[in-house]
C-alpha positions in Angstrom: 0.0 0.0 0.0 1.1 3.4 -1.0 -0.2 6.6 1.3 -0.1 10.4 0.5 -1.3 12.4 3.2 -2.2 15.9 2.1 -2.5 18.3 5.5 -4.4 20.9 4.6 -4.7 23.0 8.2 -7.2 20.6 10.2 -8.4 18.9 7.6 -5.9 15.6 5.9 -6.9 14.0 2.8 -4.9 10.8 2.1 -4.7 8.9 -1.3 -3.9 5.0 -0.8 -2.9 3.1 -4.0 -3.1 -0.4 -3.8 0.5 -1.3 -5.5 2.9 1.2 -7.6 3.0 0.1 -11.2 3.2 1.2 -14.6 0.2 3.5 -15.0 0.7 5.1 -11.8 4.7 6.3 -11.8 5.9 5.6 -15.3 5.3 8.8 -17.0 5.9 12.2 -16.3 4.7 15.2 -18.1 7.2 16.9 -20.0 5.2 19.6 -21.9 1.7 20.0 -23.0 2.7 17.4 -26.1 5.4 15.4 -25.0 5.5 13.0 -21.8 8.8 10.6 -20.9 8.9 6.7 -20.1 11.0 7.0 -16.5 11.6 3.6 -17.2 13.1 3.6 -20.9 14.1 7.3 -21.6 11.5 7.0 -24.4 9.8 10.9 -25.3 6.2 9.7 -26.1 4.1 12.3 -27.7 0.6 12.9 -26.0 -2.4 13.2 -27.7 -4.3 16.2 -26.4 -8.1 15.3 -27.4 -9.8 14.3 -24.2 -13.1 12.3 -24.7 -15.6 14.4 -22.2 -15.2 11.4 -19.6 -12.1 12.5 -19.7 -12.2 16.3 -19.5 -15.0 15.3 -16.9 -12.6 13.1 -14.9 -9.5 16.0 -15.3 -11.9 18.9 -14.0 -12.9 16.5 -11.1 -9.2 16.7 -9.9 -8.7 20.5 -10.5 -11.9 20.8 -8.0 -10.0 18.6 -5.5 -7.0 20.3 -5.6 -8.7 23.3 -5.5 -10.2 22.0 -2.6 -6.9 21.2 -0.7 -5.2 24.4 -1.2 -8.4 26.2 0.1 -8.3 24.4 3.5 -4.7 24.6 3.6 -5.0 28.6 3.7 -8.7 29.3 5.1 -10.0 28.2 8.3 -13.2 30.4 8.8 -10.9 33.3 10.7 -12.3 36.9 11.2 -9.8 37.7 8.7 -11.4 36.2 6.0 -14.2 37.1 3.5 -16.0 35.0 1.4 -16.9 37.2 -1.9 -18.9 36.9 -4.9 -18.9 38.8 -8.3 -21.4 39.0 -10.9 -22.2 40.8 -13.6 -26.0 43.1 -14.9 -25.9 42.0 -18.0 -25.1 38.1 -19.5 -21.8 38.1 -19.2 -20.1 34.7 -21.3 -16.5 35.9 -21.8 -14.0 33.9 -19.6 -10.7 36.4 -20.7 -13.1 39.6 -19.6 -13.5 37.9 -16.2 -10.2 37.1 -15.4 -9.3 40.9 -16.7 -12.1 42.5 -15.0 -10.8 40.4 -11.7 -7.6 41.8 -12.2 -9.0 45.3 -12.5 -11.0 45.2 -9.2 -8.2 43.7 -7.3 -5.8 46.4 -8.1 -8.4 48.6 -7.1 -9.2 47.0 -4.0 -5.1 47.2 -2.9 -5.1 50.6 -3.2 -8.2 51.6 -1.4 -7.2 49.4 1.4 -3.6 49.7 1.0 -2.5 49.2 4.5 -3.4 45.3 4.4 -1.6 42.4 3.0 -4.4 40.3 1.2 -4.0 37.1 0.0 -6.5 35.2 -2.2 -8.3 32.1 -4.1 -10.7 32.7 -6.6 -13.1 29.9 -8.7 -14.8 31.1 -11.5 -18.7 29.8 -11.7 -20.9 28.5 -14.6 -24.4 29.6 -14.7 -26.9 27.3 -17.4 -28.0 30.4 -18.6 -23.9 30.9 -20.1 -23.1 33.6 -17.8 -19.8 33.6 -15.4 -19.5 34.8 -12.2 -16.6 34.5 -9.4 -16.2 33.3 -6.0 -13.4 34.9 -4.0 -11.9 33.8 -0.7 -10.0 37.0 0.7 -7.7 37.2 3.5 -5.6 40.2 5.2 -2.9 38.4 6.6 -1.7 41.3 8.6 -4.6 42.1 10.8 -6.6 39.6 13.1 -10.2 41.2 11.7 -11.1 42.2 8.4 -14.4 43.8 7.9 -15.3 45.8 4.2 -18.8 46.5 3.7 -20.4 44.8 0.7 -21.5 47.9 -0.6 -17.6 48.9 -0.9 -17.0 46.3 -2.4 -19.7 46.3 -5.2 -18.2 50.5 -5.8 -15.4 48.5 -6.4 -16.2 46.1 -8.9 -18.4 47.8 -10.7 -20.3 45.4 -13.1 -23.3 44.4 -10.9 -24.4 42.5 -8.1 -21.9 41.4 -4.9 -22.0 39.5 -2.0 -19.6 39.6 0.7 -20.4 37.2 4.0 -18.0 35.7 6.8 -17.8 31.7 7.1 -16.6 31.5 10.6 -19.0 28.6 11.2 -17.9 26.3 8.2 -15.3 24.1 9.1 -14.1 22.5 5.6 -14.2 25.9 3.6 -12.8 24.1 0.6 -15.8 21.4 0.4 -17.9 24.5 0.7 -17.0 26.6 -2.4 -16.4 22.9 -4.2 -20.4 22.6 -3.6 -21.2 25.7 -5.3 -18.4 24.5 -8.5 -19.9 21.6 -9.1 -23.4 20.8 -8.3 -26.4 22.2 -9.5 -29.5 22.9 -7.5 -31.9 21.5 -10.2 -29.6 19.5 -11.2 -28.0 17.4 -8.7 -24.7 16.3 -7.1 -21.6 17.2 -9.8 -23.9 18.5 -12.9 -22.1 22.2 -13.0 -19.1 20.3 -14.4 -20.9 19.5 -17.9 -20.6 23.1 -17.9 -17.3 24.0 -18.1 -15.7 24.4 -21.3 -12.5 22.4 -22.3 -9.1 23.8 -20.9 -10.8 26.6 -19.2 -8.6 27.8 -15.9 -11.2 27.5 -13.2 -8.7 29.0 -10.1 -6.0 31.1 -9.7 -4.4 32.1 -6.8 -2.1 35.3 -4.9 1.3 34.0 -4.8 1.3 34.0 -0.8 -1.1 31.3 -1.0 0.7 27.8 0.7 0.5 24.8 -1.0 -0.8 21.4 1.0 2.3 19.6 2.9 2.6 16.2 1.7 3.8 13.7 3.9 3.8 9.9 3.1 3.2 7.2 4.5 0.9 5.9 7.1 0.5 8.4 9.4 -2.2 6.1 12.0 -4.8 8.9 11.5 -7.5 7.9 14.1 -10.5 6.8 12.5 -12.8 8.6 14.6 -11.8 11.8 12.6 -13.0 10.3 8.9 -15.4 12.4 7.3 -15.4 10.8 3.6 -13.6 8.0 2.1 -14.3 6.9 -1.7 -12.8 3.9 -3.6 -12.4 3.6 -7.4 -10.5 1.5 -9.9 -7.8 2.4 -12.5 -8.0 0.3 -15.7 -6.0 -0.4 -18.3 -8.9 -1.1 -20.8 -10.7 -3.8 -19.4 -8.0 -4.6 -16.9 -8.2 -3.3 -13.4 -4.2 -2.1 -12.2 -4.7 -0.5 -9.6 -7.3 0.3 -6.9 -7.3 4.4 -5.1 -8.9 4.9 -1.9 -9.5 8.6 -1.0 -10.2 9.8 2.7 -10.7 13.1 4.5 -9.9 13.5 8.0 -11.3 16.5 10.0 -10.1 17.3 13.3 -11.9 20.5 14.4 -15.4 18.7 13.9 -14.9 16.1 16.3 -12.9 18.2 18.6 -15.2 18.5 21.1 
């Protein structure tokens, strides 16, 4: 048994692969094209047309990863703010998000000028085609950060905001994963279908720490599991190996 424990501020997500083999270590990415057989030296060319199972199954792991660096920086702290930022009119343009993102943040640095922020943001898919953006905010230089939502909207400028605390959510980065990927008409995971192909769903401030990895079993006490999930990786019909996914949390059980 393999074990990669991800600790992400309270909360430790381990992956447990069944053996090490081919599919799982062999490769390693190289470039967008080009990927290299550790085992042979070989430079393989990689095909870049994903089936949607496949674009399906890749967006699935930005989400988790997104999900991991989120608890690994927010813990529902008076210093943080949970924001979101829409647009009036239908807005469909990913490159004008990301732009008018940029725009506001700048903004929002000089008008409060004497804070360090940091931030994660996760851009949103609405059926109707329009985007809007969730952004986790944090001064890292004060122990209380309040900006009313009405500065805020001045500040962005293209339509409707929302700015709320999350002080009583204690797995912040399964909380904005909710509103990423499920649908309230349309069940569990049915925002992903919506997502186009190679779109950049997160980007991040670059104070923002990445999960520590440790490996190995750690003996996390079972008592703290909060999910575990199971699947199989084939090799067409052939099963090679076998992932099992858990989450600890040890501020819900603290008490």
């Amino acid at each position: 048994m393999y074990i990669k424990n991800y600790i992400c501020g309270h909360v430790v997500e381990t992956v447990e692969l069944e053996k090490i083999n081919g599919c799982v270590e062999r490769y390693r990415k190289l470039s967008k094209n080009e990927m290299i057989d550790t085992t042979t030296g070989e430079i393989i060319e990689v095909e870049n047309s994903k089936s949607r199972d496949e674009q399906l199954g890749s967006l699935e792991r930005t989400i988790r990863r997104l999900r991991m660096i989120i608890n690994a920086n927010f813990f529902g702290e008076p210093n943080e703010l949970f924001i979101t930022l829409t647009y009036r009119e239908n807005m469909i343009d990913v490159k004008r998000l990301y732009s008018d993102f940029k725009r506001f943040y700048m903004r929002l640095k000089r008008r409060y000028k004497g804070y360090k922020f940091e931030y994660v943001n996760a851009i949103e898919p609405q059926l109707r085609g329009a985007w809007h953006i969730h952004l986790l905010l944090k001064a890292m230089n004060v122990k209380y950060l309040y900006i009313p939502n009405e500065e805020i909207a001045k500040l962005w400028g293209y339509g409707f905001t929302k700015t709320k605390r999350i002080e009583s959510v204690d797995n912040i980065g399964a909380y904005l994963s909710a509103y990423l990927t499920n649908l309230e008409d349309g069940g569990k995971g049915a925002r992903l279908y919506l997502y186009p192909s190679g779109v950049n769903i997160y980007r991040t401030s670059r104070g923002i720490k990445k999960p520590h990895i440790i490996k190995g079993d750690m003996g996390l006490d079972e008592k703290y599991k909060v999910y575990e999930r199971d699947f199989e990786i084939k090799d067409g019909d052939d099963v090679v190996n076998r992932v099992t996914i858990k989450q600890y949390n040890f501020r819900r059980f603290c008490s």
